[in-house]
C-alpha positions in Angstrom: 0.0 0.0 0.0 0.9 3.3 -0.2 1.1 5.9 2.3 1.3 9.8 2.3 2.8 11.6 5.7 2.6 15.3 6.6 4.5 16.7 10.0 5.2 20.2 10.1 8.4 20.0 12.8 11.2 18.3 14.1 9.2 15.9 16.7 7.0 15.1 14.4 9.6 14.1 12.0 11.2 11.5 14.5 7.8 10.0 15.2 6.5 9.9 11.6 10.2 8.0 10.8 9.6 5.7 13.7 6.3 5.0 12.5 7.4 4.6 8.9 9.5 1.8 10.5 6.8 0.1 12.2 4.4 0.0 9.1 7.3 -1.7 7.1 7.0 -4.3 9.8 3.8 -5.5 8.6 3.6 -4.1 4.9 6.5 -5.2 3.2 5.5 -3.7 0.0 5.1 0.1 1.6 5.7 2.6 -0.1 6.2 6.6 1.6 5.6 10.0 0.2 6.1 12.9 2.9 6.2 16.5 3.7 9.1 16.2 6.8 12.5 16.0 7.1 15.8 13.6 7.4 14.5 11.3 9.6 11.3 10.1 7.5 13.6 10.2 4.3 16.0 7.5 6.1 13.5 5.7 7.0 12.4 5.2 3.2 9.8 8.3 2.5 10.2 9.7 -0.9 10.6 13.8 0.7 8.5 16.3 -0.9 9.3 19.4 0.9 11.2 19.7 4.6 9.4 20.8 7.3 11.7 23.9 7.4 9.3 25.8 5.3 7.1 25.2 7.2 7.8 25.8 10.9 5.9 29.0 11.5 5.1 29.5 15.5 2.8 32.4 17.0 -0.4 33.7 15.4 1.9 37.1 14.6 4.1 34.9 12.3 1.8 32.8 11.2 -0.2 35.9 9.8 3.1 37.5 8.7 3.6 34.6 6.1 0.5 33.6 5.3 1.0 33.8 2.0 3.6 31.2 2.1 1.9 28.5 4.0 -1.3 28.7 1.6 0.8 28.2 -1.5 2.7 25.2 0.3 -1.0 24.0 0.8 -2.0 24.0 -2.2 0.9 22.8 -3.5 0.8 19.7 -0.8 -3.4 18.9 -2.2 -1.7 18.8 -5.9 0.6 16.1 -5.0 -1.7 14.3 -3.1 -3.8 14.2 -5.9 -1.5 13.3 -8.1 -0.3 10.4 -6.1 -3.6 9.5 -4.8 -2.3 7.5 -1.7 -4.2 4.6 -0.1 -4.1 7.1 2.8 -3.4 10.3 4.3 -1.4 9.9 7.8 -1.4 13.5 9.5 0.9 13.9 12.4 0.0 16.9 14.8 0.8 20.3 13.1 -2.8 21.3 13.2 -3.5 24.7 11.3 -2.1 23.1 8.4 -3.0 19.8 9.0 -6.5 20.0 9.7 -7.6 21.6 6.6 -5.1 18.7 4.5 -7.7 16.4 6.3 -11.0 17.9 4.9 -9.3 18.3 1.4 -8.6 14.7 1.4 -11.9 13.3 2.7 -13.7 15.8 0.4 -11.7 13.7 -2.7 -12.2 10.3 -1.3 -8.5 9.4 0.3 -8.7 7.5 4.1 -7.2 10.0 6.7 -5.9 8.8 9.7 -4.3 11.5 12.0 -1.2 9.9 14.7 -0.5 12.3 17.3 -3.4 14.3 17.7 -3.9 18.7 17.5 -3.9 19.6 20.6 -7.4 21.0 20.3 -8.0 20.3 24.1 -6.0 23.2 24.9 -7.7 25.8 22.8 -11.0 26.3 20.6 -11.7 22.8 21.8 -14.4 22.4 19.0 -11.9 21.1 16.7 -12.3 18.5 17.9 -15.7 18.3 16.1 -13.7 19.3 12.8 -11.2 15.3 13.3 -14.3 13.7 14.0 -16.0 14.5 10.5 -12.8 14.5 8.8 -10.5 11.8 10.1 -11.0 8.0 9.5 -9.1 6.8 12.4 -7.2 9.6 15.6 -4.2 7.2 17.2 -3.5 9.5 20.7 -0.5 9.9 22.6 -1.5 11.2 26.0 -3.7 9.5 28.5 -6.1 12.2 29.2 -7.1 12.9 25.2 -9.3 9.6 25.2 -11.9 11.1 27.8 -11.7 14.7 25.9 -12.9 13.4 23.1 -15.4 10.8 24.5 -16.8 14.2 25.4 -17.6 14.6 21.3 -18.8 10.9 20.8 -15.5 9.9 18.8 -13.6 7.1 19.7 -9.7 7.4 19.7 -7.0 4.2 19.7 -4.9 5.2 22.4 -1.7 3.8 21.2 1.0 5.1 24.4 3.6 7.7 23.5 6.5 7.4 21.3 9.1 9.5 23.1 9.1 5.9 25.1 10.2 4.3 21.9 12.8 7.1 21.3 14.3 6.8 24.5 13.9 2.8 24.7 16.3 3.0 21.5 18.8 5.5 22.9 21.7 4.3 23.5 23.7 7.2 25.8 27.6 8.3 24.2 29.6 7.1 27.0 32.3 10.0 25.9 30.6 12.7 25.2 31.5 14.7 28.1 35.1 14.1 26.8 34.0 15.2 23.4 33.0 18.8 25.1 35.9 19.3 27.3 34.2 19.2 30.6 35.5 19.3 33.5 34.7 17.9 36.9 31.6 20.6 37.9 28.0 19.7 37.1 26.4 20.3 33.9 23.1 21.9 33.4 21.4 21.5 29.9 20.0 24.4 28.1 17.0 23.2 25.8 15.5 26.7 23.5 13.8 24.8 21.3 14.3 24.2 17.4 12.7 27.0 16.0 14.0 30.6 15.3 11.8 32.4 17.2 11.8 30.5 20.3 16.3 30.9 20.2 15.7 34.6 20.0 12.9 35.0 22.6 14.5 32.4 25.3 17.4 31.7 24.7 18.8 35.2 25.5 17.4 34.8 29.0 18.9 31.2 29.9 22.3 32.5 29.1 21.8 35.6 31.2 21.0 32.5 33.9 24.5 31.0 33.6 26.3 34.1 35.2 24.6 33.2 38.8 26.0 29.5 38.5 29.8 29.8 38.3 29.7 26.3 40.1 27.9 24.7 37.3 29.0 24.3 33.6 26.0 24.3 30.9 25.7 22.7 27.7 23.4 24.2 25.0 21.8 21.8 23.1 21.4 23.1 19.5 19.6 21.6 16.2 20.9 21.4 12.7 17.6 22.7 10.9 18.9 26.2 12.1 22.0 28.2 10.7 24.7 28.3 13.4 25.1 31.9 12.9 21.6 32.3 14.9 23.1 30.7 18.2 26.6 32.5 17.3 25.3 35.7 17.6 23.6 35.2 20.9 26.4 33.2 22.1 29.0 36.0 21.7 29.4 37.1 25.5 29.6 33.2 26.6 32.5 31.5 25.7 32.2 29.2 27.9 29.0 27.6 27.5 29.6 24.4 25.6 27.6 22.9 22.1 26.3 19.9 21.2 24.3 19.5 18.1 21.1 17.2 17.6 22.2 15.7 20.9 19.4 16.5 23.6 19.3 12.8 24.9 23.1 12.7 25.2 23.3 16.4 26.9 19.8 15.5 29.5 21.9 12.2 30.3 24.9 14.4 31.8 22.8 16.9 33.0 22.0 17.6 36.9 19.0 19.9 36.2 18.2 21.7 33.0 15.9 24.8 31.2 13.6 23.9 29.1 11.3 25.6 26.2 7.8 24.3 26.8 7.3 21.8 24.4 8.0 17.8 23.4 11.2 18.5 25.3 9.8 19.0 28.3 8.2 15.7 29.0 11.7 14.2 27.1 13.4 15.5 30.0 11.1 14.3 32.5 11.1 10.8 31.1 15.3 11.1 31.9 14.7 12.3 35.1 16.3 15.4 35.0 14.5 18.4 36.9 13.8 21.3 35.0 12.0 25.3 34.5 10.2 25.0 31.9 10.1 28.7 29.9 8.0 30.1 27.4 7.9 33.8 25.6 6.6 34.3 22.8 5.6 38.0 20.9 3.3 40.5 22.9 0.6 39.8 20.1 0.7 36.1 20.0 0.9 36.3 23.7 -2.1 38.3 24.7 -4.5 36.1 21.7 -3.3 32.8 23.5 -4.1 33.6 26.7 -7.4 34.6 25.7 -8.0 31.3 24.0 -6.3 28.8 26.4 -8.8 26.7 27.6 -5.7 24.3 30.1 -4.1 25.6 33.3 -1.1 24.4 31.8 1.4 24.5 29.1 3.8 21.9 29.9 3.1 18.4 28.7 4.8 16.9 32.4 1.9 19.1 34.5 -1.2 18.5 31.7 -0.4 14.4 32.4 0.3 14.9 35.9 -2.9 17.0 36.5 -0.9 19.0 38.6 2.2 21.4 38.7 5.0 19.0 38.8 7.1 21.8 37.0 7.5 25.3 37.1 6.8 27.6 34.5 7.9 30.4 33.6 5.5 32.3 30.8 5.6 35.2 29.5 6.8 38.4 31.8 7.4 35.6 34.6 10.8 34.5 32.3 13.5 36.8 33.8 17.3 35.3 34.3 16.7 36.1 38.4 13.2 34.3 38.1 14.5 31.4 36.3 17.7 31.5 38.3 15.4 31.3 41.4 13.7 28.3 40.4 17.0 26.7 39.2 18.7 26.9 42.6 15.3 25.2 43.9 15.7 22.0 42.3 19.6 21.8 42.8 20.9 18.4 44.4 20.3 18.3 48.0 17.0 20.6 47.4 13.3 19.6 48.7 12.3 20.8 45.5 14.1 17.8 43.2 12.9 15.7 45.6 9.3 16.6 45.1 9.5 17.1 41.4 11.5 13.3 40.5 8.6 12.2 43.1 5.8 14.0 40.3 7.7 12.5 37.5 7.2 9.0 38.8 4.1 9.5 38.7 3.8 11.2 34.9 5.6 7.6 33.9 3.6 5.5 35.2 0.2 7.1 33.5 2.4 6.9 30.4 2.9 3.2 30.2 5.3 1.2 28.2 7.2 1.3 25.0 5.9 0.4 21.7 3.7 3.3 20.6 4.9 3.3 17.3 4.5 -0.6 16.5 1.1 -0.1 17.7 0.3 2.2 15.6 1.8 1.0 12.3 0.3 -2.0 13.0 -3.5 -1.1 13.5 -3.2 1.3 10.6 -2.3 -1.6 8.4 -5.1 -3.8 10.1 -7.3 -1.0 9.2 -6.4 -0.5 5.7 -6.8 -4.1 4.8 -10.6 -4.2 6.4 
C-alpha cells in the first residue's frame, strides 16, 4: 500500500520515521511520500518538501507569512492528488493539518491523524472538525481519550512514542570528553528548534549562567537552524559548551536543565532530569493565547500529571533572576528535586510502556486491509 505523511516539525519528523519503521514491519511492499524532514527520508519516504518551510510558531508569524503556508497547501493537495495514496497519515501540526484532512476526505482518500492537535488546549471544538474529517485519531496522552469521548469519537490510544525514542537511545559514554568538561555539574540548556523560540529564550537562559559559576551548561542546538543564529547570541559566553542534535546525550549528563515548553519538556522528564520550563513568545501572539487557552497548563509533564510537577515560567514571569530562582530550587540536595522526581514518577507511570509506534503502524495496516 501506499502511504502519504505530513508533519510540520522536528518531533513530528522523529515519530513519523519511527512509524514509517513500524508500518514496514507489517507491509513489506510500503511505499512513503512525505512532507518532513531527514528522519522520514531514512527511513524510506520519498521527501517532498522539509518541514523547514514550514515551521511558523505564534499567530503574529503565522499571519506574517501567510502567504507562504497557503501556496505550500495548495501545493501539498496537488501532490496528493497526483499520487492519490491509499491514505493520508497526518501527524500533529494542526492549522495546516487539519484543513489537508477535509481536502482529502472531500476527494475520497482514508485520513488517519497519529498524534493528535492539541485541540484540548484551545478552541476545543476542533475537535468536532477530526471527527468529521478523520478516518481513524491514534492519541499519545492519557487524558485525550476522555476529551474526546466528550464529542462521541472514539480514539486508539496507542501510548507515546518519546518511550520508543528513549527505549532505542543508547547514551555516548564519551561525550562529556567530546565537550571538554571538567569535573563541575552540567546543566542542559534546551530553547527549542525553532528561530523564534532561540531569539525570545534563549537570550534569557544565558543571562542565567552568570549566577552558576559552580555549574557548567551545555546548549543543546539543532541542525535545521544556521549556526550563525546561536553565534550571535552566544557571543558574550565562551564558555558555554555545544552539542548539536544531541538533547538525549546532553539530558543524560545533565544535573538539572531549562527547558522551552514543548515535546522536550516531557523528554526530559522521562530522563529524570528536573527542570523550569520557559515560554515567551511575541506580545501579540501572547495576549490572543491567553485569551484562548482553555488548560491551566502549558507543559506536557503538568497537563499528564494534572498537577504542577514543574515550574513555568511564561511570558513576563521568564527573567534570568526568576529562572535563576527556580534553578537553585531543584539543585541536588534541594526539597524541591525531591518533590518534582517524586511527580515525575508519577507522569511515567500514566504513560505506560514502549511500543507506541508498532502499535500504531500495526493497527493502521489492520485498518487498511478491512
Amino acid at each position: 500500500m501506499t502511504y502519504y505523511l505530513i508533519a510540520g516539525e522536528r518531533s513530528g519528523d522523529l515519530h513519523g520515521a519511527n512509524l514509517i519503521r513500524a508500518i514496514q514491519q507489517h507491509d513489506s511492499v510500503a511505499t512513503f511520500r512525505a512532507y518532513g524532514g531527514e528522519q522520514m527520508e531514512a527511513a524510506g519516504a520519498t521527501l517532498v518538501r522539509h518541514y523547514r518551510e514550514m515551521a511558523f510558531m505564534g499567530f503574529l508569524e503565522v499571519v506574517k507569512n501567510l502567504g507562504t503556508i497557503r501556496r505550500i497547501l495548495r501545493e501539498c493537495q496537488a501532490d496528493l492528488l497526483a499520487h492519490r495514496s491509499d491514505v493520508l497519515i497526518l501527524i500533529d501540526y494542526a492549522g495546516f493539518n487539519l484543513r489537508m484532512a477535509r481536502f482529502a476526505k472531500k476527494h475520497g482518500i482514508r485520513v488517519f491523524y497519529y498524534i493528535s492537535p492539541k485541540v484540548w488546549a484551545w478552541n476545543q471544538r476542533r475537535a468536532l472538525r477530526i471527527k468529521a474529517n478523520v478516518d481513524k485519531l491514534f492519541t499519545i496522552l492519557p487524558f485525550e481519550t476522555e476529551f474526546f469521548a466528550r464529542y462521541d469519537y472514539k480514539v486508539e490510544y496507542v501510548g507515546n512514542p518519546l518511550l520508543d525514542a528513549l527505549a532505542d537511545f543508547q547514551p555516548d559514554t564519551t561525550f562529556a570528553k567530546k565537550l571538554e568538561l571538567d569535573n563541575r555539574p552540567v546543566i542542559a540548556l534546551l530553547p527549542g528548534s525553532r528561530k523564534q523560540e532561540i531569539t525570545a529564550i534563549l537570550p534569557t537562559m544565558l543571562d542565567v549562567t552568570r549566577q552558576f559559576a559552580d555549574y557548567q551548561f551545555v546548549l543543546g542546538t539543532v541542525s535545521n537552524l544556521p549556526t550563525t543564529l546561536y553565534d550571535s547570541l552566544l557571543i558574550d559566553y565562551p564558555n558555554v559548551k555545544l552539542a548539536q542534535d544531541a538533547a538525549y546525550d546532553v539530558l543524560t549528563i545533565a544535573t538539572a536543565a531549562l527547558v522551552t515548553s514543548g515535546t522536550a519538556t516531557l523528554e526530559t522528564a522521562l530522563l529524570n532530569v528536573p527542570q523550569v520550563v520557559c515560554y515567551k513568545t511575541t506580545a501579540i501572539s501572547y495576549v490572543i493565547a491567553k485569551r484562548l487557552i482553555a488548560v491551566p497548563f502549558i507543559s506536557l509533564v503538568n497537563l499528564i500529571a494534572g498537577r504542577e510537577v514543574v515550574k513555568e515560567l511564561i511570558q513576563n514571569d521568564l527573567t534570568p533572576d526568576n529562572a535563576a530562582r527556580e534553578l537553585q530550587a531543584i539543585l541536588p540536595d534541594s526539597l524541591g528535586r525531591v518533590n518534582m522526581l517524586a511527580g515525575y514518577a508519577e507522569v511515567q507511570e500514566k504513560m505506560g510502556e514502549p511500543g507506541a509506534s508498532e502499535r500504531a503502524g500495526k493497527k493502521m495496516v489492520e485498518a487498511l486491509r478491512k
